[in-house]
TORKOL-4160 file (C-alpha; in steps of 0.2 Angstrom, whole numbers, padded with zeros to 4 digits, m for minus):
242
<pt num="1" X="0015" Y="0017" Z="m0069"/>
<pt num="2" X="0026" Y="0028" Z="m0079"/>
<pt num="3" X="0034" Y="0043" Z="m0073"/>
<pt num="4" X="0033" Y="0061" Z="m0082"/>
<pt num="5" X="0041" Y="0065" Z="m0099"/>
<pt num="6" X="0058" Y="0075" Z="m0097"/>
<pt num="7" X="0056" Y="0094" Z="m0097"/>
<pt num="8" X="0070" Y="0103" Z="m0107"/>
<pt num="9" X="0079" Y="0107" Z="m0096"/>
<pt num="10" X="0088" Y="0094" Z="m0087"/>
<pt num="11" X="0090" Y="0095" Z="m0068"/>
<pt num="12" X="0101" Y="0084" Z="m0057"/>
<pt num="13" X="0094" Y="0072" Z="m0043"/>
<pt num="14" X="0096" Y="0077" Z="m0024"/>
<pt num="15" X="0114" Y="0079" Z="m0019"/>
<pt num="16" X="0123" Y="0066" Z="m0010"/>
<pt num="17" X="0121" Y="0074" Z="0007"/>
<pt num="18" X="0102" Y="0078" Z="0007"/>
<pt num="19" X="0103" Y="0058" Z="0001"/>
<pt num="20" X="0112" Y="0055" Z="0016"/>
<pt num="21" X="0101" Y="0064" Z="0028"/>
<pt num="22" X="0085" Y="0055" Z="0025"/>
<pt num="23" X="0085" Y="0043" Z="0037"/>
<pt num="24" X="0089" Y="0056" Z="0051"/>
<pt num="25" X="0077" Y="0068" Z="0047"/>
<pt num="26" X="0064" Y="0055" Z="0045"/>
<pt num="27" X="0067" Y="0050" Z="0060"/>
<pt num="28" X="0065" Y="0069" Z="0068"/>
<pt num="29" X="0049" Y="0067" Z="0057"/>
<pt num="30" X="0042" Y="0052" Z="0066"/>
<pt num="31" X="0047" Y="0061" Z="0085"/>
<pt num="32" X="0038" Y="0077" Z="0079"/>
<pt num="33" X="0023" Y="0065" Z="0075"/>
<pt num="34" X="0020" Y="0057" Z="0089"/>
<pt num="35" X="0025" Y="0074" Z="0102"/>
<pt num="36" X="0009" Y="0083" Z="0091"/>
<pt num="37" X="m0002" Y="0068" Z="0087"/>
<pt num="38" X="m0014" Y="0071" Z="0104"/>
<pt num="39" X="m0013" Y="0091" Z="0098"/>
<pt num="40" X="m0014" Y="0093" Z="0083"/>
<pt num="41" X="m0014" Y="0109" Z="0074"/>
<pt num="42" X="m0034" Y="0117" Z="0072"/>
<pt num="43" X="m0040" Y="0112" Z="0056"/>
<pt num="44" X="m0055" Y="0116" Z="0046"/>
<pt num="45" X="m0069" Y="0102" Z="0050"/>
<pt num="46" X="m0072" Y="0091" Z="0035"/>
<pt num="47" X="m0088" Y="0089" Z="0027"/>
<pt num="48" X="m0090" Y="0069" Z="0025"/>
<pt num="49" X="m0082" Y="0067" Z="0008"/>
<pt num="50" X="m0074" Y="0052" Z="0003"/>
<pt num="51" X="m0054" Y="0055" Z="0001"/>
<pt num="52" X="m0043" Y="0041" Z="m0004"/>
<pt num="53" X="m0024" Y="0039" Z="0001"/>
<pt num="54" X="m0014" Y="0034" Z="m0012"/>
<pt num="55" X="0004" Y="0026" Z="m0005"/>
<pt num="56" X="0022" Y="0028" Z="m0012"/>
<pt num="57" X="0033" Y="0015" Z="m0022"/>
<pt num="58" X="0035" Y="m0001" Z="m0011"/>
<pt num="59" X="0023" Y="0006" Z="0002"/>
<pt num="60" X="0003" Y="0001" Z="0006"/>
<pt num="61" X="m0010" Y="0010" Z="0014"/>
<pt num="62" X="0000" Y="0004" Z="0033"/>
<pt num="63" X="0012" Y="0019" Z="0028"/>
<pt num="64" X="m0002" Y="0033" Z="0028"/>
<pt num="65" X="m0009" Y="0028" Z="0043"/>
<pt num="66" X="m0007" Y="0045" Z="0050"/>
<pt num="67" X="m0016" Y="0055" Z="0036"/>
<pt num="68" X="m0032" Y="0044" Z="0037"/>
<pt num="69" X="m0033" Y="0046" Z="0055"/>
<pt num="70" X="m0031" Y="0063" Z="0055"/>
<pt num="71" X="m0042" Y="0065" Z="0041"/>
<pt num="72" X="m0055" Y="0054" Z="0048"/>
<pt num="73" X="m0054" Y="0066" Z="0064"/>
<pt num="74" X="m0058" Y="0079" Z="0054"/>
<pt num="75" X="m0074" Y="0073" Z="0047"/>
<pt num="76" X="m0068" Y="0066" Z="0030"/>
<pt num="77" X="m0073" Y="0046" Z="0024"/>
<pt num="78" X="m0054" Y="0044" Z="0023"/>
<pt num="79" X="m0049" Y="0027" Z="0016"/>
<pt num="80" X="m0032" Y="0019" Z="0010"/>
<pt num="81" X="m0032" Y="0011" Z="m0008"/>
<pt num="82" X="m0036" Y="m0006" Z="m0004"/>
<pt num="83" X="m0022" Y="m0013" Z="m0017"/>
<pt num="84" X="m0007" Y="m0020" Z="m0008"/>
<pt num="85" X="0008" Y="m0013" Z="m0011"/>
<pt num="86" X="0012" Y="0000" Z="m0026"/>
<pt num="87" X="0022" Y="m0008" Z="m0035"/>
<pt num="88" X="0016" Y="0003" Z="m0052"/>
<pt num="89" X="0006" Y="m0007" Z="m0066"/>
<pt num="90" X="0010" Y="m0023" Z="m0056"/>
<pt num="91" X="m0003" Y="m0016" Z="m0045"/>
<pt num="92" X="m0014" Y="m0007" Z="m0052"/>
<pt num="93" X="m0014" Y="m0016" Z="m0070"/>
<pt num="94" X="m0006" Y="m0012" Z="m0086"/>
<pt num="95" X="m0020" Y="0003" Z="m0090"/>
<pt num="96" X="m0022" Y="0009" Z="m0072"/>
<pt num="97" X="m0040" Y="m0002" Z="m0072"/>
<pt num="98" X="m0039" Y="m0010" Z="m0054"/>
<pt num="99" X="m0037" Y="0009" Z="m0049"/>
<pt num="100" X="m0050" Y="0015" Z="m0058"/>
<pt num="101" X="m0062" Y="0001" Z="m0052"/>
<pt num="102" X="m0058" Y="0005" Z="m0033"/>
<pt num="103" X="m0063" Y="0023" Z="m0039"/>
<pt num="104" X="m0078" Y="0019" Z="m0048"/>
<pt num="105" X="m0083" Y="0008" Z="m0031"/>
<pt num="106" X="m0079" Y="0022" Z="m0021"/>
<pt num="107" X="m0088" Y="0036" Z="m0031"/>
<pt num="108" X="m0105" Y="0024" Z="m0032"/>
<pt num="109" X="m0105" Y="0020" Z="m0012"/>
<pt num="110" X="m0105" Y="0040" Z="m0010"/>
<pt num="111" X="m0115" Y="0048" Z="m0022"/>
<pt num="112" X="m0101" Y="0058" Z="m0027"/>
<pt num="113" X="m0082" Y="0062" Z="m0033"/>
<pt num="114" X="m0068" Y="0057" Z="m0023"/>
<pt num="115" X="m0053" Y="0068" Z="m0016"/>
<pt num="116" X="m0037" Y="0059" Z="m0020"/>
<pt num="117" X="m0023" Y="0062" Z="m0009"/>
<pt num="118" X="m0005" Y="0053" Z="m0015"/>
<pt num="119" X="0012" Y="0053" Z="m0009"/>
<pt num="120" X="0025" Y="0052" Z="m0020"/>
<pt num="121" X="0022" Y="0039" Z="m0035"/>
<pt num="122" X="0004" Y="0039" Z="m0028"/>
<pt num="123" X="0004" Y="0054" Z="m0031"/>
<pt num="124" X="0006" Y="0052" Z="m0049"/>
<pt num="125" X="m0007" Y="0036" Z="m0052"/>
<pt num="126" X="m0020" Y="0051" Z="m0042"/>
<pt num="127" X="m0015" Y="0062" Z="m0056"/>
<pt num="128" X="m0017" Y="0047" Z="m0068"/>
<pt num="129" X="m0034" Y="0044" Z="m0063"/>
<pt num="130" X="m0041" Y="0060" Z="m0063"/>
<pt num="131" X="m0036" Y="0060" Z="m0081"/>
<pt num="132" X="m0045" Y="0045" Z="m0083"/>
<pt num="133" X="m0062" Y="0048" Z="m0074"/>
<pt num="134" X="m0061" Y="0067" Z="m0074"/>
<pt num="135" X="m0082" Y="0066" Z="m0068"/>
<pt num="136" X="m0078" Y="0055" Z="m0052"/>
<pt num="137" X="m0062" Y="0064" Z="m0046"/>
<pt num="138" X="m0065" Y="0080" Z="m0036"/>
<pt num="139" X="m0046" Y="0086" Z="m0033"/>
<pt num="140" X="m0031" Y="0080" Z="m0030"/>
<pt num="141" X="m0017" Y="0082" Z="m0020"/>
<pt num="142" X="0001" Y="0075" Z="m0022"/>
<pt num="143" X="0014" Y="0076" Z="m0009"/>
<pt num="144" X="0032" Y="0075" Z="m0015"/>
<pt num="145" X="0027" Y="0067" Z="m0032"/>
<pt num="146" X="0038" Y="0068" Z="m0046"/>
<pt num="147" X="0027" Y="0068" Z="m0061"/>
<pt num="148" X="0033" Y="0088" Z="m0068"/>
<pt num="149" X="0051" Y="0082" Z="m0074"/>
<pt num="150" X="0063" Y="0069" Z="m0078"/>
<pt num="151" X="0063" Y="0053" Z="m0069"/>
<pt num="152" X="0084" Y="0055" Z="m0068"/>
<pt num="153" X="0083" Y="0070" Z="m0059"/>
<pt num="154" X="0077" Y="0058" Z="m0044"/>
<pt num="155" X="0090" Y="0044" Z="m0032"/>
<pt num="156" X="0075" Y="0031" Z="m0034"/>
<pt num="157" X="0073" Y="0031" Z="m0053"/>
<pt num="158" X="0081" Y="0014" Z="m0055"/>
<pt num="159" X="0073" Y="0005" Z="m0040"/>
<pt num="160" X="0059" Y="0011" Z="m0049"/>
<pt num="161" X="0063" Y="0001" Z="m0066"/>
<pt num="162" X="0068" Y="m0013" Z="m0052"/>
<pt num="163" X="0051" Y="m0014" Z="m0041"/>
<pt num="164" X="0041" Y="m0011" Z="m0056"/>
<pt num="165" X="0046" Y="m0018" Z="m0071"/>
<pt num="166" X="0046" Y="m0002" Z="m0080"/>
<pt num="167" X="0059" Y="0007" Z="m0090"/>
<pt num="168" X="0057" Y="0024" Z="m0092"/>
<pt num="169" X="0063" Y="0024" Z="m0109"/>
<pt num="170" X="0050" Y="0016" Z="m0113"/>
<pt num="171" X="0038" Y="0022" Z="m0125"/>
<pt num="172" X="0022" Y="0016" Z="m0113"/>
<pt num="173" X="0030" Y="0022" Z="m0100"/>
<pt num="174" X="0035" Y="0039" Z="m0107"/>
<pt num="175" X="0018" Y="0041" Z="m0117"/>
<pt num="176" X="0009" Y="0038" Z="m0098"/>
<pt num="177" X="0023" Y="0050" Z="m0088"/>
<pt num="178" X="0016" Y="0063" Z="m0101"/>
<pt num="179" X="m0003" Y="0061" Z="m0098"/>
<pt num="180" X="0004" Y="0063" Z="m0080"/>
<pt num="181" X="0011" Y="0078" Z="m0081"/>
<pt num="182" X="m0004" Y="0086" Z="m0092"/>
<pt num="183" X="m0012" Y="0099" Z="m0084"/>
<pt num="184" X="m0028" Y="0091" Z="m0075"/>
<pt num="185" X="m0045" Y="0093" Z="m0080"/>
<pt num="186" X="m0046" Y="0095" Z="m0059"/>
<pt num="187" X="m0043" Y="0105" Z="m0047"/>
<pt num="188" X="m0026" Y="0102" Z="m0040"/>
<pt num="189" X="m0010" Y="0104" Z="m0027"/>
<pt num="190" X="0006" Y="0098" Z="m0027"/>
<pt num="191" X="0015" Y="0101" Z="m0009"/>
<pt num="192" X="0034" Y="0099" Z="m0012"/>
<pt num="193" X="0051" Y="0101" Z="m0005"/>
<pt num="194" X="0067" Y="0107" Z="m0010"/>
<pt num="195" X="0075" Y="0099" Z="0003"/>
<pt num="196" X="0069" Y="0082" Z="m0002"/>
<pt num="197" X="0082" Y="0068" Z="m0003"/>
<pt num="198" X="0075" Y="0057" Z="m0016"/>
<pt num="199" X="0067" Y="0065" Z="m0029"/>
<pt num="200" X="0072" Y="0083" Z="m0035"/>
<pt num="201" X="0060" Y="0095" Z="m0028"/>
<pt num="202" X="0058" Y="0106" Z="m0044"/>
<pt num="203" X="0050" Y="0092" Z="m0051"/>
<pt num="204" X="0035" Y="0089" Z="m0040"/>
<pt num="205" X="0027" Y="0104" Z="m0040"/>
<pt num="206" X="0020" Y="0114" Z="m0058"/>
<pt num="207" X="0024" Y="0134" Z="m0057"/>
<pt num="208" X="0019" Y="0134" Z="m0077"/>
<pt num="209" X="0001" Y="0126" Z="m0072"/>
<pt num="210" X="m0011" Y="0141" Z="m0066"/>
<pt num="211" X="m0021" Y="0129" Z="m0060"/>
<pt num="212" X="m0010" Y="0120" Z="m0051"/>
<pt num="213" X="m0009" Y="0126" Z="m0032"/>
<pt num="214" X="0009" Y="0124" Z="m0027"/>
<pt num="215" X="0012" Y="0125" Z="m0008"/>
<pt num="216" X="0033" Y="0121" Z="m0003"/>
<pt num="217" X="0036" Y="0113" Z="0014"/>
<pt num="218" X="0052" Y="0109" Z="0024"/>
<pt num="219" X="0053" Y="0091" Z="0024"/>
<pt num="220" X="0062" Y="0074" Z="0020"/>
<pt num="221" X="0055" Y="0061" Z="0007"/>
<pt num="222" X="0056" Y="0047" Z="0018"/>
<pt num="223" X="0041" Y="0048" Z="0032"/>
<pt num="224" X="0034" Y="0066" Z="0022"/>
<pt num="225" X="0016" Y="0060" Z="0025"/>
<pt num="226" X="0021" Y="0060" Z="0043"/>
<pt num="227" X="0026" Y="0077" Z="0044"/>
<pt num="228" X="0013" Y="0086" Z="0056"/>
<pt num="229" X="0016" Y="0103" Z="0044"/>
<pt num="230" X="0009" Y="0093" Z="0028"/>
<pt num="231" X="m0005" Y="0083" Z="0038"/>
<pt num="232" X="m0011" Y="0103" Z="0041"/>
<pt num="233" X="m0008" Y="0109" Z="0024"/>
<pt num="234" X="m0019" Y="0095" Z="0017"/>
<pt num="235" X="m0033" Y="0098" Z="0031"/>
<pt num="236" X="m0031" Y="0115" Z="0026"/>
<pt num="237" X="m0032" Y="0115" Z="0007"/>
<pt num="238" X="m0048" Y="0101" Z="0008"/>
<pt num="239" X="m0054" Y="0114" Z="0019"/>
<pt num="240" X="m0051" Y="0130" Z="0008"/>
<pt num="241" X="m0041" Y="0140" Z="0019"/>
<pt num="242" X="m0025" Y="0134" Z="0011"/>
């Protein structure tokens, strides 16, 4: 699935040293995890909506784990995406319709729209979607999902072209990356971070979109859905007290 048309203004990828410190501060990520998993922050109770998780690049629904079970706790029909690995248009087809199918099924079983929650080029195909079936999409969430900007201004852009068979310069690719980025005919919120070592933070979140909620965390790209400040920031926004 392609990733957002360039903005004017070109930004670079994360430096070298927040590159370098992914693996570390995943890893204080994943200790943080499972010190607040039997505490975690109070939330909002959910209402019994269905939310689907959307995964990153390379990953499947084992990665979001964490978010489902919290959710679940919650009181929300939280379920994973059902499609393997996210290996882009290999995975969800060429015009996104093994996606939109898993919606549509989803939206029929419950009577009503679905939240969709993605993390990182998850992120993007939610935002895809809700372009796509606007009336079965109630909001959607992204967590560090580069679809505001150019795909350089990222260190994972080419294992992108690589996993995917996509080239961003492509014209599908581009033409897709711009529906992507349009302001959605949905409620939505991007959480972000500056900090993040893959994929510049300036490009996952949309301060020109007043209808677009931005909320910026602290966090590291890798293991981001882990992170026990974004699990309550997504409770709290599904909740409206974000």
């Amino acid at each position: 699935m392609g990733i957002a048309m360039p903005k004017t203004v070109d930004l670079p990828p994360p430096s070298k040293l927040l590159w370098a410190a992914e693996l570390p501060r995943a890893a204080w990520t994943v200790a943080r995890y499972g010190a607040l998993r039997t505490r975690p922050d109070a939330a909002a109770q959910g209402d019994g909506r269905p939310v689907m998780i959307l995964p990153g690049l390379f990953n499947g629904d084992r990665s979001n784990f964490a978010l489902r079970k919290y959710l679940r706790t919650l009181g929300y029909a939280a379920c994973g995406w059902g499609l393997g690995r996210n290996f882009g248009t290999k995975t969800i087809g060429q015009e996104g319709q093994r996606l939109l199918t898993r919606i549509k099924a989803l939206y029929d079983e419950h009577g009503e729209p679905v939240t969709l929650i993605g993390v990182s080029l998850g992120g993007m195909l939610a935002r895809f979607a809700a372009q796509r079936l606007p009336g079965m999409v109630r909001e959607v969430i992204t967590v560090s999902s580069p679809f505001a900007g150019d795909p350089r201004a990222t260190n994972v852009w080419r294992a992108f072209e690589w996993l995917t068979g996509d080239k961003i310069d492509s014209d599908t690719v581009r033409e897709r990356g711009a529906e992507i980025a349009a302001p959605l005919p949905v409620p939505s919120t991007a959480i972000w971070s500056a900090s993040d070592g893959l994929v510049n933070g300036m490009i996952c979140h949309a301060p020109d979109d007043p209808h677009c909620r931005n909320i910026e965390v602290r966090s590291s790209h890798l293991g981001v859905q882990l992170n026990p400040d974004v699990l309550k920031i997504v409770a709290d926004v599904l909740g409206g007290t974000a």
